[in-house]
C-alpha positions in Angstrom: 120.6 40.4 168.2 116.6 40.7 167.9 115.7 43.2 165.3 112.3 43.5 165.4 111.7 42.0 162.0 112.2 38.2 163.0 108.4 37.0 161.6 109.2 38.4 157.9 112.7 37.0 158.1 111.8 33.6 159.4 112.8 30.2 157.9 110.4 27.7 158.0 111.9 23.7 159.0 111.4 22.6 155.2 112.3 18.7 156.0 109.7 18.4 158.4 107.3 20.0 156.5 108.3 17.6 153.8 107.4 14.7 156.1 104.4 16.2 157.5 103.4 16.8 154.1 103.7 13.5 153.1 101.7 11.6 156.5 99.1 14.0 155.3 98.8 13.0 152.0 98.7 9.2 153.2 95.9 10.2 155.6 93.7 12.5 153.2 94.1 9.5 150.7 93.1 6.8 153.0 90.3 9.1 154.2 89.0 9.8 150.6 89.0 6.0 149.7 87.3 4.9 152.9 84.8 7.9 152.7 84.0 6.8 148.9 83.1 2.9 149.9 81.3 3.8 153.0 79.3 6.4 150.6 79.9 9.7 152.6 80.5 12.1 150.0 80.3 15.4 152.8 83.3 13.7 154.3 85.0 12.5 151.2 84.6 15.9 149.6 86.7 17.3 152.6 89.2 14.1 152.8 89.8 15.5 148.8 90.1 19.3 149.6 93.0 18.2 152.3 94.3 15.9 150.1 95.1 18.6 147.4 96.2 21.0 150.2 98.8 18.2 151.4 100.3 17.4 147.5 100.2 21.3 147.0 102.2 22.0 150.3 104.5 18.8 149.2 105.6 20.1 145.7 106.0 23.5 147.3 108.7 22.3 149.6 110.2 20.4 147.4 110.8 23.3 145.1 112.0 25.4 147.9 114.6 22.7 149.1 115.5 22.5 145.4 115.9 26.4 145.0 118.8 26.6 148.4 119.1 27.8 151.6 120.5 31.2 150.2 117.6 32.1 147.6 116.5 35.6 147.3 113.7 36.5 144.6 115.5 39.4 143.5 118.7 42.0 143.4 115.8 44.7 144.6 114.9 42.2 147.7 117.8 42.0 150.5 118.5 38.5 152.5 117.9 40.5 155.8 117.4 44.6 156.7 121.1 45.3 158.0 120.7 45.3 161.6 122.7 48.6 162.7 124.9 51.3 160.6 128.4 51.5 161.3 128.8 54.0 164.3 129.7 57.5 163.4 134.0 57.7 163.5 135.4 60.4 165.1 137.2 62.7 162.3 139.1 64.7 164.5 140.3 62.4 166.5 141.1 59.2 164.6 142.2 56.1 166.6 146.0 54.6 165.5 146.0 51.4 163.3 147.9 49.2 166.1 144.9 50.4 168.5 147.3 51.5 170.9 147.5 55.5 171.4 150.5 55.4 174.1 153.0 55.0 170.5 152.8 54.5 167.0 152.1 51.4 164.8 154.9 50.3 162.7 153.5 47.5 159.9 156.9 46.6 159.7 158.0 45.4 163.7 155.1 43.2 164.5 157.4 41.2 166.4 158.1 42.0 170.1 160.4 44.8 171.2 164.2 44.5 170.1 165.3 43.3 173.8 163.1 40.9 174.5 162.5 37.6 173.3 158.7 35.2 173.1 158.9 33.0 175.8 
């Protein structure tokens, strides 16, 4: 059921962010190496700024993978807004236990009537 909420509630796919994390620290690395021999500091400077994006991102996701799928920061800070409150019962009128309102429940015959027999 869509509450409304979904964007703050979100998960994000931590494994391939790991992954993606890592190719781009490769790449950026590569970059800032072949940037500093061909003596292009504009575009070394930038290979460096993603490079410490990537390794930030990396040890980020690997202290969320570490901290569980269940982790809330705080008692204060619900896993999720509750979607719906109970509906409202009906004091006057409650519904039986067995859910039947033809006869009573008894807790002790759950069985089937006296005459008859499970087939």
């Amino acid at each position: 059921m869509r509450t409304g909420n979904e964007p703050s509630t979100a998960r994000s796919p931590l494994r391939m962010r790991l992954w993606l994390s890592i190719w781009g620290t490769a790449w950026a690395t590569f970059g800032l190496i072949a940037f500093l021999v061909a003596e292009r500091p504009g575009w070394a400077a930038a290979c460096g700024v993603l490079l410490l994006i990537t390794v930030t991102d990396f040890f980020l996701v690997i202290r969320r993978m570490r901290q569980g799928s269940r982790y809330q920061p705080g008692r204060d800070v619900p896993p999720y807004d509750p979607e719906d409150p109970a509906p409202p019962h009906d004091a006057e009128n409650p519904a039986p236990p067995g859910g039947r309102e033809d006869r009573p429940h008894d807790p002790g015959n759950d069985g089937p009537p006296s005459g008859e027999r499970g087939r």
